[in-house]
N, C-alpha and C positions, 0 to 999 in steps of 0.2 A: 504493500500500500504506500509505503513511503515514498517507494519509486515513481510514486504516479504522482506526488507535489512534490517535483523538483525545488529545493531551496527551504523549504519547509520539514521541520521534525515535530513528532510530539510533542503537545507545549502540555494541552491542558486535558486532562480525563475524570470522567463520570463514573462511577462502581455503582454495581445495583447487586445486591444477593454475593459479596465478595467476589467479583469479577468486573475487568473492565469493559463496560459498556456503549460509550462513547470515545471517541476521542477528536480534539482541536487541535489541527495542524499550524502551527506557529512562526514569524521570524523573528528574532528580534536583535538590534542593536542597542549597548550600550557606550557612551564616548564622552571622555570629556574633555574639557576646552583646549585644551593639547594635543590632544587627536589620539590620544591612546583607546584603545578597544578594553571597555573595562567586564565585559560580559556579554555573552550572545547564544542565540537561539538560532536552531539552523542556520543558515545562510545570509552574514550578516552584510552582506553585497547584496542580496534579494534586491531586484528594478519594484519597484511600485510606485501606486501615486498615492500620497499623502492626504490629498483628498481636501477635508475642512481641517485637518491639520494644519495644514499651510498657510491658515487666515491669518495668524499674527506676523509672517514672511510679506503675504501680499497687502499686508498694511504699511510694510517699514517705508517703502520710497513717500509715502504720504505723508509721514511723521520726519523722517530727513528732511523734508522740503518746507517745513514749518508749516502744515496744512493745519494741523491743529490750532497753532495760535492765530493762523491768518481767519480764520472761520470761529475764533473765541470758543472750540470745543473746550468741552471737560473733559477729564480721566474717566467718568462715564460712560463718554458716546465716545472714545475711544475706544473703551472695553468692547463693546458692542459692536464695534468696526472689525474686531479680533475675534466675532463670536459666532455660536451656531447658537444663536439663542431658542427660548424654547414658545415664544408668542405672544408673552403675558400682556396683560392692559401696561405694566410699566416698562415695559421693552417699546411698546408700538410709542409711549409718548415720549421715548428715549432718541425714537428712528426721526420721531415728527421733528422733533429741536433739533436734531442736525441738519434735518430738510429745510427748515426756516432759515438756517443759520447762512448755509448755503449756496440759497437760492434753489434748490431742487424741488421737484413734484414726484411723490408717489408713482405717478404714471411713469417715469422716468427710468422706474425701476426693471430690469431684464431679464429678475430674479425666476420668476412663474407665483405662482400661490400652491399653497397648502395651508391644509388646515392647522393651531397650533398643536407642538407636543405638548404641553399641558392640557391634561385632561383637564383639571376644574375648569380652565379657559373656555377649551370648545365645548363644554359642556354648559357655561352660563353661555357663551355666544350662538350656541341654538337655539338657548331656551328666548334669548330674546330675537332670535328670526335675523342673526347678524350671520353675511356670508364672508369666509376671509379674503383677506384683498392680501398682494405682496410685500405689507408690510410685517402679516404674520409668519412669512416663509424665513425658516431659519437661515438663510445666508444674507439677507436684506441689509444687515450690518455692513457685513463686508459690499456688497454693493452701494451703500450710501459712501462708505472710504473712498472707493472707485469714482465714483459719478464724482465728490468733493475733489477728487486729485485733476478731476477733467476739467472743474471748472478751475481750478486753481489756476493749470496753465492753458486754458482755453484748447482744450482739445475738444473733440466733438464728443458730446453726451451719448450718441444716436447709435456709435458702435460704440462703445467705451467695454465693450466685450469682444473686439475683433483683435487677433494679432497684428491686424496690420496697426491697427489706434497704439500710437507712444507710448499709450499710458501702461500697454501688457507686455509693450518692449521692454518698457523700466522694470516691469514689475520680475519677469523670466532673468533679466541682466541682475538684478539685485538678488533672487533667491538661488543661481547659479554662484554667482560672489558668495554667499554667505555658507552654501553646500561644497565649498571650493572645487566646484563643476566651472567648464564651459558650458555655454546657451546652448550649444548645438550637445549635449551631451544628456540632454533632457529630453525623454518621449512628450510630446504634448498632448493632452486629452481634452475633453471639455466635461466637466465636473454636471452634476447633478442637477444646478443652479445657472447651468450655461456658460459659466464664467471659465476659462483655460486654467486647465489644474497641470500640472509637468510632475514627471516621473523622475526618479532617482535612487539610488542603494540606498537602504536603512541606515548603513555605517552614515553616510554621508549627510543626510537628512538629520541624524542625531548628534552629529558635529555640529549642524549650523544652529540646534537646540543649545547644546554645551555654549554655542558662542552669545546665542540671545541671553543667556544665563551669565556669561564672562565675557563682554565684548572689548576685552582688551587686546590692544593692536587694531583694531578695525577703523581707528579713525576716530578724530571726536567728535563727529556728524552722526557717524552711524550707530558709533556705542552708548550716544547720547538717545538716541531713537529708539534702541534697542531697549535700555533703559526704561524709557516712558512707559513702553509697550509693555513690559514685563509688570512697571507697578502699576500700570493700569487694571490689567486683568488680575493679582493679585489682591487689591484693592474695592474692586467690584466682581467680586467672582458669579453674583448671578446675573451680569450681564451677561457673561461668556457661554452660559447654557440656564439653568433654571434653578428653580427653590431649592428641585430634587435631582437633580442633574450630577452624575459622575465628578466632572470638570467642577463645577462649583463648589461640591460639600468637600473636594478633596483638598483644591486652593485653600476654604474658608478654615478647613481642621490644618495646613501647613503653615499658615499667617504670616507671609512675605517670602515663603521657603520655596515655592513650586509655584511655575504657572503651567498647568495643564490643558492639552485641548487635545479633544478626539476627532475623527475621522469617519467615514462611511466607509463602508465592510471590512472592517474590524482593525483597522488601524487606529494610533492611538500615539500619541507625542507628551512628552515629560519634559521640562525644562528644572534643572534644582540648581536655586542660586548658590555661586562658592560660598562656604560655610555651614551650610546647609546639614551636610553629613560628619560634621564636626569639624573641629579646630583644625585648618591648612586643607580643608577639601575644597577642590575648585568644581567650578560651572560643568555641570554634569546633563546631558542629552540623551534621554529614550526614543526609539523608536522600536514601534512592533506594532505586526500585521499577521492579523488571519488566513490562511486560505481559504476558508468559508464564510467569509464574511462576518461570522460573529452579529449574526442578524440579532438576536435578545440579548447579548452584551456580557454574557455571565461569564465568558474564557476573560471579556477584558479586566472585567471586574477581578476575577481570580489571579488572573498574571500581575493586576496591580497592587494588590495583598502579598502576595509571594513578596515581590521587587520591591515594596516598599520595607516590610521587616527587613529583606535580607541588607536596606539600606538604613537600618534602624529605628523605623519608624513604628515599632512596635505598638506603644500608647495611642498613635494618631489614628492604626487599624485598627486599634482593638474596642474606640472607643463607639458610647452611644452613637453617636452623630453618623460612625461608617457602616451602622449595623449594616442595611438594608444591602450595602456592597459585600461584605464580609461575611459568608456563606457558606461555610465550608460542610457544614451538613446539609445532604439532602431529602427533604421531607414531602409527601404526599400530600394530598388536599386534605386528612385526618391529621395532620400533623407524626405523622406515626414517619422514623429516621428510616430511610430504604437508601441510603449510602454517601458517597462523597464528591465533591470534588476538589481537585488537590492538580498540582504541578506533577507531570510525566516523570520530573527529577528537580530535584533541587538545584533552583540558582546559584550558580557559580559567580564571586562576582570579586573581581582583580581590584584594592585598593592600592590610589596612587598618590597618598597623603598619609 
């Protein structure tokens, strides 16, 4: 079986009745700001695309460029330009003040609609006969950054999603710089939300996390940017996803330590600031990816339990706050325990502090 997902090994498995059940074919990279390879799962060169991982990348030429202050954002509608948020009434009046701020219109947006991921939302937004418009579509953030970078330097709104528009020149040039890739060394796709997502190795992808974490040597432009971005999202973590959201309850329980952001089918990015893992630890970068997508989340959930004890974080999984992630028995709609899930093997993981 293995042979048949190249680049991928057993990450994550299910027991039922003392036997394993399932299993989650995994990659992952761990690197930090040095570029050393601090731990890995299969194939940690695995090509993938990062997905909504990437939104705090496709935010940085926006933030170098002083967009933020030329538009009087907050570290709020920053967050939210970094997010896969999840719909709420205070996301959508988060989207609207940047759209004021400006100049933009909702219609502007190239996002698509869907309904929110919060349930209680689309559930009071039925009951009152309300249809979602693309401000409730989780990339809408990152698309209001976009459209903001357009009008900044007068590029046109109208493709502000085409590779030929500047703005995805900047945007491919900046997150190759940062994955120390060439542009041309990146498959390009178009993401979920329409917007061009690029492909690259885990190791690589998890470097230019370690550097959003330690952006020393990048320049005082970019490490300054880098910066903002990180305590944005660390600062507002449920701009970045939700109340109940992976990404958010994870930032809120590391308090300045990690900014996290997840991906579609089953990719998943860590950013840990130096210091983080204790005294002389530097900016540390995850990346890992599903081969099956990891459609209900529960491998990611479990991989980020493993990774995070085995990076000391014992108290911050073990606590109230992570229950609902932290799961390692598995129970039946009676509550009655019919087995586990657990890592294929214990994480291995190189300290270089």
């Amino acid at each position: 079986m293995a042979a048949m997902i190249a680049g991928y090994e057993p990450a994550i498995e299910l027991t039922r009745g003392g036997i394993v059940e399932c299993v989650h074919f995994g990659a992952m990279a761990v690197v930090d700001s040095g570029g050393a390879l601090l731990s890995a799962l299969g194939d940690p060169y695995l090509v993938t695309f990062p997905r909504s991982s990437m939104k705090p990348l496709q935010a940085l030429p926006f933030v170098e460029d002083g967009g933020p202050e030329h538009f009087g954002l907050t570290e709020k509608e920053l967050a939210i330009i970094c997010a896969s948020h999840h719909g709420t009434d205070e996301h959508v009046q988060v989207l609207r003040s940047i759209h004021t701020k400006a100049g933009l219109q909702e219609s502007n947006l190239q996002c698509g609609v869907h309904w929110p991921s919060d349930k209680a939302t689309s559930l009071a937004m039925r009951a009152r006969g309300e249809e979602p418009t693309p401000y409730r579509h989780n990339c809408s953030g990152k698309h209001s950054g976009m459209l903001a970078q357009a009008v900044l330097h007068g590029y046109s709104r109208e493709n502000y999603l085409s590779m030929d528009n500047p703005l995805q020149q900047r945007i491919l040039k900046t997150v190759a710089e940062m994955c120390d890739l060439q542009p041309g060394d990146m498959p390009i796709g178009i993401d979920g939300c329409s917007a061009p997502v690029f492909a690259m190795p885990l190791y690589n992808y998890a470097l230019a996390m370690a550097r959003l974490a330690q952006p020393d040597g990048l320049g005082e432009t970019r490490a300054a940017a880098c910066r903002k971005i990180t305590h944005a999202m660390m600062a507002y973590p449920v701009m970045v996803a939700g109340p109940h959201g992976l990404d958010s309850v994870l930032m809120d329980l590391m308090q300045g330590r990690a900014a996290v952001k997840g991906g579609a089918e089953g990719y998943q990015m860590v950013s840990l600031m130096p210091g983080a893992c204790g005294k002389g630890s530097p900016g540390i970068g995850v990346a890992f990816k599903f081969s099956d997508g990891d459609p209900d989340r529960r491998a990611t959930y479990a991989l980020i339990v493993a990774l995070f004890k085995a990076l000391g974080f014992e108290a911050e999984i073990a606590s109230e706050a992570f229950s609902s992630f932290n799961t390692p028995i598995l129970e039946n709609w009676r509550g009655l325990e019919i087995g586990q899930i657990r890592m294929a093997k214990p994480i291995s993981l190189k300290r270089t502090w």
